[in-house]
N, C-alpha and C positions, 0 to 999 in steps of 0.2 A: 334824761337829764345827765350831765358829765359831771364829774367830780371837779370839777372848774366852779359851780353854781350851789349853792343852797336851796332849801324848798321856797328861800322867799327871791330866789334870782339876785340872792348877794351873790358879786364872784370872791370866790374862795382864795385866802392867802396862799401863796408858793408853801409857805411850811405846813399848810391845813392838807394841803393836796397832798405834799411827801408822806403825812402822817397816814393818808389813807390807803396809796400805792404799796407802802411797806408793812400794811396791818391786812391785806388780800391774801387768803390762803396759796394759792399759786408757788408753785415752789422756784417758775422762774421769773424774774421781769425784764418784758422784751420793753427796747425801745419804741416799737408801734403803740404798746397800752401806753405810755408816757405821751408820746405827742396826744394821744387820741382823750384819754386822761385831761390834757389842758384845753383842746378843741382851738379855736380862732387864738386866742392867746400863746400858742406855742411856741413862739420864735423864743421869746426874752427869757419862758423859765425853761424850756431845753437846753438851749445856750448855756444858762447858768448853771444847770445840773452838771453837765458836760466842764464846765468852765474847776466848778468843785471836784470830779472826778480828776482832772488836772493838777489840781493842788496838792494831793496827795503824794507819797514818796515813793514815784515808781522805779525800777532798774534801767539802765541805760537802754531805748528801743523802749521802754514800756509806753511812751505818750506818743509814738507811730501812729499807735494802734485808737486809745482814747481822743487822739487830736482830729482824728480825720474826720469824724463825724461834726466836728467842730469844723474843717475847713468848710464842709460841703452846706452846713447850716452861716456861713459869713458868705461865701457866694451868693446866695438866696438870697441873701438881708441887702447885699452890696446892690443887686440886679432889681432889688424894691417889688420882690411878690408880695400878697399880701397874705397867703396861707404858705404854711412848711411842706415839703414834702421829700423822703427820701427814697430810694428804689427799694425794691422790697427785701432785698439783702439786706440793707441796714435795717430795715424796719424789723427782723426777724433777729437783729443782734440782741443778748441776753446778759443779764446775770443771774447770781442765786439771789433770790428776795432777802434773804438771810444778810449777803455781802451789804444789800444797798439800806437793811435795817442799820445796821453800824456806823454805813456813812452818814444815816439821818441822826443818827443819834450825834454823832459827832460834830455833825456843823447844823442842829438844830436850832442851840441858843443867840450865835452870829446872825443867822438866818433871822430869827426872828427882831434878834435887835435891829437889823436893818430894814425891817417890813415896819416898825415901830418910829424911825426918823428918817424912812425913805416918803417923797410924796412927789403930785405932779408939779413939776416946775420948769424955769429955765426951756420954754414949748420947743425953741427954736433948732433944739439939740436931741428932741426927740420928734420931730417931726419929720416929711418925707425925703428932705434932702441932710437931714443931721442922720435918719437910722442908714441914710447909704453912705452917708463917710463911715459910721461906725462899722458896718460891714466891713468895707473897705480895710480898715483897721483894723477890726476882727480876723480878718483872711490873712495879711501881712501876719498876726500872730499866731494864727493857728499854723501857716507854716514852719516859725520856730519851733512851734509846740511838738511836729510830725518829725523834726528833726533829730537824732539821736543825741544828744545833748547833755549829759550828767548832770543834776541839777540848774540846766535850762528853761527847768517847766513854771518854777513857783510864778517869778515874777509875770510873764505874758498869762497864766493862767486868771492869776488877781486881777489884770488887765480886764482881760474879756469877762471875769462876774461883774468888775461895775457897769464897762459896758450893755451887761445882758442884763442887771438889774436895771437900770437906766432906759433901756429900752422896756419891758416889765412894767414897772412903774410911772413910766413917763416922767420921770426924774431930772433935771437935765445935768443937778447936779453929781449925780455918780456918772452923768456920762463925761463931767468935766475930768473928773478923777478918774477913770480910765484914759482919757487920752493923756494925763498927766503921768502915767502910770507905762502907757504905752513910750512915750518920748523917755521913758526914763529906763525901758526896755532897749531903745533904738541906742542908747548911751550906752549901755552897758556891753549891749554887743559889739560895738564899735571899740572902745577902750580892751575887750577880751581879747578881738581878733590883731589890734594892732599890738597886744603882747605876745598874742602868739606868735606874728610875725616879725616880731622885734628879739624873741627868742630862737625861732629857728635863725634868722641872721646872724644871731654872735652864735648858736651852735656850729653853723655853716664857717665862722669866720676861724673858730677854734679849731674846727678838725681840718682846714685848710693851713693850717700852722703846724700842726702836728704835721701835716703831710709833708710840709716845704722844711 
């Protein structure tokens, strides 16, 4: 039996299953126990773990490193397998059980309010051609996410937990709210980059003044 199941073959909430990953003596937790941990279900609450590690306030390069497993888990989902799988590299990546007690503790009560007014709906956005655009979408963000980006990560991070709750849940309404959340992503970086380059151009125009 996986800790995905009960002894009566209820399957277990996303926050039922954190509580019991981060209460296992093991002093590390790899990402193999996690997928293995959810079994068939693993796409939507891996994603969403990964999506939460995101969210956090890492240094410039730190979501390189947390995004990637996040790109190569939207790839999967885009290409419509219907099990997870990573190479065994990734499956051996870790942390201290310690670190990822904190983070349960800390997006515990979110976590569960959303398992409390998330339900299945809206079929057509979580069915086989709604989870490949969500892929699809996913991968466009976790690229941002791999990008070195100074506080680049909140927003596509939010992105992809509704989407992975969404998928998870069979919700279709948090998968609306991720694509809403995505398009408001795709905005933002558009508005950054044309200031950036509307600032390099009067920098470029200024020190051509100076020059002449």
């Amino acid at each position: 039996m996986t800790l995905i199941e009960t002894s009566t073959g209820r399957p277990r909430a996303f926050s039922e299953v954190m509580d019991r990953l981060a209460s296992r003596p093991d002093e590390r937790l790899y990402l193999g126990e996690i997928i293995e941990a959810f079994g068939d279900r693993a796409f939507g609450p891996v994603m969403f773990f990964f999506a939460l590690v995101n969210m956090l306030p890492w240094p410039p390069g730190g979501t390189t490193l947390t995004g990637a497993p996040l790109l190569i888990l939207s790839m999967e989902l885009a290409w419509g397998r219907d099990s997870l799988w990573l190479p065994g590299w990734a499956e051996r990546a870790s942390i201290h059980r310690a670190t990822f007690r904190t983070l349960s503790r800390r997006f515990i009560r979110p976590i569960r309010w959303t398992e409390g007014v998330s339900r299945p709906r809206l079929y057509f956005l979580t069915g086989p051609f709604g989870q490949g655009m969500v892929g699809l979408a996913c991968v466009i963000l976790s690229a941002i996410l791999v990008l070195p980006v100074w506080g680049g990560n909140l927003l596509p991070a939010v992105a992809i937990g509704f989407f992975s709750l969404g998928v998870m849940q069979r919700d279709g309404l948090a998968v609306l709210i991720g694509w809403t959340l995505a398009i408001a992503t795709a905005v933002v970086l558009f508005l950054a980059w044309t200031l950036i380059v509307a600032s390099a151009e009067a920098g470029w125009r200024w020190i051509s003044g100076l020059a002449g």
